[in-house]
N, C-alpha and C positions, 0 to 999 in steps of 0.2 A: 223794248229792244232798241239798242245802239244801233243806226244806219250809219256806215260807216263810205267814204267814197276815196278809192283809189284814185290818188293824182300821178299819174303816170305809171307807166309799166316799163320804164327805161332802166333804173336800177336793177340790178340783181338781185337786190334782195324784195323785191315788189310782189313778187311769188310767195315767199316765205313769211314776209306779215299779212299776204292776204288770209293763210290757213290760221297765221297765230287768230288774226282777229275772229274768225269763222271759227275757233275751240274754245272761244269765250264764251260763257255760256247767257253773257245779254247784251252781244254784238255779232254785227253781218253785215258782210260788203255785202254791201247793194248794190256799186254804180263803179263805173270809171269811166277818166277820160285821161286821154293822151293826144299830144300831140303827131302824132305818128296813128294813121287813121288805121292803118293794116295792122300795128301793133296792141292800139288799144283795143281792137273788134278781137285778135286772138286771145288776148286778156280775159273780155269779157266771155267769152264762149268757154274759156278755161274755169272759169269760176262762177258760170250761170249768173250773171251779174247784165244791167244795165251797161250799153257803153253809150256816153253821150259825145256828140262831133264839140258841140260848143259848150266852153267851161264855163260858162256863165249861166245856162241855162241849170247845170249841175249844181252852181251854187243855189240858183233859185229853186230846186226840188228839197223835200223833206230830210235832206242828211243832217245828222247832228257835229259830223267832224268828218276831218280829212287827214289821207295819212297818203306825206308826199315824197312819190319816188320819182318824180322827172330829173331832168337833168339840170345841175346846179346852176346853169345860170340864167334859169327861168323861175327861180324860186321864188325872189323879188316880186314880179307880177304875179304867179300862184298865190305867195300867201297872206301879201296886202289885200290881194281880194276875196279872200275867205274871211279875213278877220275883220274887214268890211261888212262881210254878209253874215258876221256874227256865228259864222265855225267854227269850231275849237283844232286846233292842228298839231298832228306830229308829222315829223319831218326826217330825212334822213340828212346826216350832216354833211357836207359842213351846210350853215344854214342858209349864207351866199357868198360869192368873190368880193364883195369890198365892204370894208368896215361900213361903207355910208350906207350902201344896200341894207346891210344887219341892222344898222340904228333905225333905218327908216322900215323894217319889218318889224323891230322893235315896240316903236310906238303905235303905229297900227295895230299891234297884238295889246297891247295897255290902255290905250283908246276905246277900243272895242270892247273889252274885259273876258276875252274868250282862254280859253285856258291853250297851256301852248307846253308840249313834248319835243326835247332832241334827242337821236338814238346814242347816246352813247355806252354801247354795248356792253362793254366792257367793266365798266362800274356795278352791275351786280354780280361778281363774279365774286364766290366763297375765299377762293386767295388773296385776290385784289384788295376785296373789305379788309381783311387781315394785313395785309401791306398799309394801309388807310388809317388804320386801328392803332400800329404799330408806333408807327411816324407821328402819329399824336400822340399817344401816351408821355412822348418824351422821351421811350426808354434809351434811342438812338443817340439823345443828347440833342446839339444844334446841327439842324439837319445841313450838310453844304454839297452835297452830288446825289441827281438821281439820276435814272438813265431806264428807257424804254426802247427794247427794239419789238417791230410788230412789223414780217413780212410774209410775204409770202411765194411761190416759183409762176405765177401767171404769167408772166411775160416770156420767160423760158422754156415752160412748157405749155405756150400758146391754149391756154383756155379761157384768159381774160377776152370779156367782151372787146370787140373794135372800138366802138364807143366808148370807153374808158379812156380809149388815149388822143381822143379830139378836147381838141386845147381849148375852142369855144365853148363847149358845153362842160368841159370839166374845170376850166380852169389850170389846169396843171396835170402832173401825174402821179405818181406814189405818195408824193408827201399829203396834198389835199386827199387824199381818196385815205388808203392807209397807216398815215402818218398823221392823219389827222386825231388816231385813237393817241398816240404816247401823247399828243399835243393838251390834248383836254385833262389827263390823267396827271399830268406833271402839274398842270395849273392847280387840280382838285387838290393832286398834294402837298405844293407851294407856294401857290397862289399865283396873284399876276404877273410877269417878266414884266423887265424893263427894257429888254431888247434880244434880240435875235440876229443871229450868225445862219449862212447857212450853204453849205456844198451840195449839188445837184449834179448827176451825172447822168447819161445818157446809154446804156450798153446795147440794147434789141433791135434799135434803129426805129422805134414810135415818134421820134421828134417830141416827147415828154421824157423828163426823170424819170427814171425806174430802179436809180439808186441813189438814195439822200439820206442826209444828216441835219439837223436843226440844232443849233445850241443854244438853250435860252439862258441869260443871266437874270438874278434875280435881286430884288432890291436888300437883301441882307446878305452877298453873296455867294449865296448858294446857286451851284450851274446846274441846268437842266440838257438831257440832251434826249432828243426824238431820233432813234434808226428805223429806215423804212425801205423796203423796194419792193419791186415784183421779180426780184434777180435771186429770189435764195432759196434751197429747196432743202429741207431737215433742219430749219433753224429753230437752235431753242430758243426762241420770243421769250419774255419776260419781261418783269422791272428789278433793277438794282436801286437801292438804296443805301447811300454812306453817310452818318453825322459823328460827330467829335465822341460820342460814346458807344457805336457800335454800327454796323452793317448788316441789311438782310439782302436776300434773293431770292425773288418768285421767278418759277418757272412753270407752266399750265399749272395744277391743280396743289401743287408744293410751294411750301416757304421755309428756309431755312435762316437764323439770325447767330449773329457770335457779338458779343455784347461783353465791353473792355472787363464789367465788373463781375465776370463770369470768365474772367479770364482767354476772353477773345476766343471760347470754344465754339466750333458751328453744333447748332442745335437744330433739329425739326422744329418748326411749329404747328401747335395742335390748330387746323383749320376749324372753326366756327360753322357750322352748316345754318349759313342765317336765310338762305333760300329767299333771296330777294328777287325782285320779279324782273322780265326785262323793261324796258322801256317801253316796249310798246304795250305790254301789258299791265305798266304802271300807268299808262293816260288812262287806257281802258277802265283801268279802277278808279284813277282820278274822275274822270266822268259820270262813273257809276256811285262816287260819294265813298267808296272805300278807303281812299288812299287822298293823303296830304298834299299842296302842290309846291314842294319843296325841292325838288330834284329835277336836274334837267330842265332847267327854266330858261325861259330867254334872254337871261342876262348874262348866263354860262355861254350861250350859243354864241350870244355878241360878241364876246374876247377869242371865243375859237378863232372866228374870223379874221377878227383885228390879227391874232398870231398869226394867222396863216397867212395874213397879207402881206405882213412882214419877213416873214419865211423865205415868200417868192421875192420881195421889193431886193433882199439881200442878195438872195439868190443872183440875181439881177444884175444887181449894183455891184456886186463883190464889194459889200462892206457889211459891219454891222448895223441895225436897224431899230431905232429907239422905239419906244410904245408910247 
């Protein structure tokens, strides 16, 4: 049996991998700690789990991995000292605020040789791989715009946690939290930018964005562009796709493509039911020897970062920002 130890219970989604892990059928939280002693103890009582006050003592009990939802700028210290204590770790992204931070989580996690998970949600998703699928094939031609919006109405309709929009612990606001999925999914299907643009705006009154734009260029000039907020409420999210021989559009569970040698007609596409696992459900197999450690590796995590650093630096700066 996989012992499993919650690192923090700040995330929102801390609740929701705790049961993924608990439906596995050779894993169980066992343990949390948090730094918030009244949050971590509710945790643990939620989930008949251990809460321990000191994380160090957590590390020194029998877990074999950690899966961290504290708040992102304490990740640094969480998971240099897991992969220190030779844990295996998944994480929720992004992995930390500054590229040096990621490099130096980085080598700690290679150092060590412990195996290492980031959630990026979104990559198992039946449409998605089909958008993935597509874009490679070729049949698009040379790919030169893609474009991801991913939002959602939290901020409007006041159900986002408070803590999302402290600057300290989060780093930012829409763009690192939610903005942070088109970020990773543009790179998966373009690869690395060579710089980043970025408008930031502010509507709720959080003193964070809660409405932004990223635009990434790319070194064969193809543009990327990340839309994010917590200001929109019925929006169809999706990715578009444009290259010199054709254009598709996912939107949730649908992909439609019109392709020039088809005479630029929009067609359905048959979705693939490849039923990939999520992320956290792939460490869990990763760890159990099912599954390869090819996905969501910590090399991915590292450029999240770097983009996102740059995101903000732009933001900032109001200018463009090299990688």
């Amino acid at each position: 049996m996989l012992k499993i130890a919650m690192v923090g219970a700040w995330h929102v989604h801390a609740g929701g991998y705790a049961r993924e892990i608990n439906r596995f059928e050779n894993a169980q939280v066992t343990c949390v700690w948090d730094n918030d002693i009244q949050r971590g103890k509710a945790f643990a009582e939620e989930f008949s789990c251990t809460f321990y006050e000191d994380y160090d003592e957590l590390l020194a009990s029998d877990i074999d991995a950690i899966a961290v939802c504290s708040s992102t700028n304490i990740h640094k210290e969480i998971i240099v000292k897991a992969a220190k204590a030779k844990k295996h770790i998944f994480t929720e992204k992004v992995l930390a605020l500054t590229n040096e931070d990621a490099k130096e989580i980085a080598d700690a996690v290679k150092e060590n040789g412990v195996k290492f998970v980031i959630s990026y949600s979104h990559i198992p998703g039946n449409a998605v791989q089909t958008v993935k699928k597509l874009v490679s094939s070729g049949k698009l031609g040379t790919v030169t715009y893609a474009r991801m919006r991913n939002t959602h109405s939290g901020s409007v309709d006041n159900w986002l946690p408070e803590h999302f929009y402290n600057i300290k612990e989060c780093g930012g606001g829409a763009m690192i939290d939610l903005g942070a999925h088109p970020m990773y999914i543009l790179a998966w299907l373009l690869g690395k930018p060579s710089s980043v643009s970025s408008v930031f705006t502010e509507i709720t009154g959080h003193s964070v964005e809660d409405n932004a734009v990223s635009v990434l260029r790319f070194p064969n000039g193809a543009i990327g562009v990340s839309e994010t907020g917590f200001v929109s409420r019925s929006d169809r999210n999706g990715i578009e796709v444009s290259g010199t021989d054709g254009f598709l559009r996912q939107t949730g569970s649908e992909v439609f493509v019109a392709l020039k040698n088809e005479e630029n007609e929009w067609k359905k596409v048959d979705i693939e039911e490849k039923n990939m696992p999520s992320p956290l459900t792939y460490f869990l197999g990763v760890l159990s020897g099912d599954e390869d450690k090819k996905l969501y590796n910590i090399d991915d995590a590292v450029m999240l970062t770097e983009i996102m650093e740059a995101a903000y630096k732009s933001h900032k700066e109001k200018r463009e920002v090299s990688l």
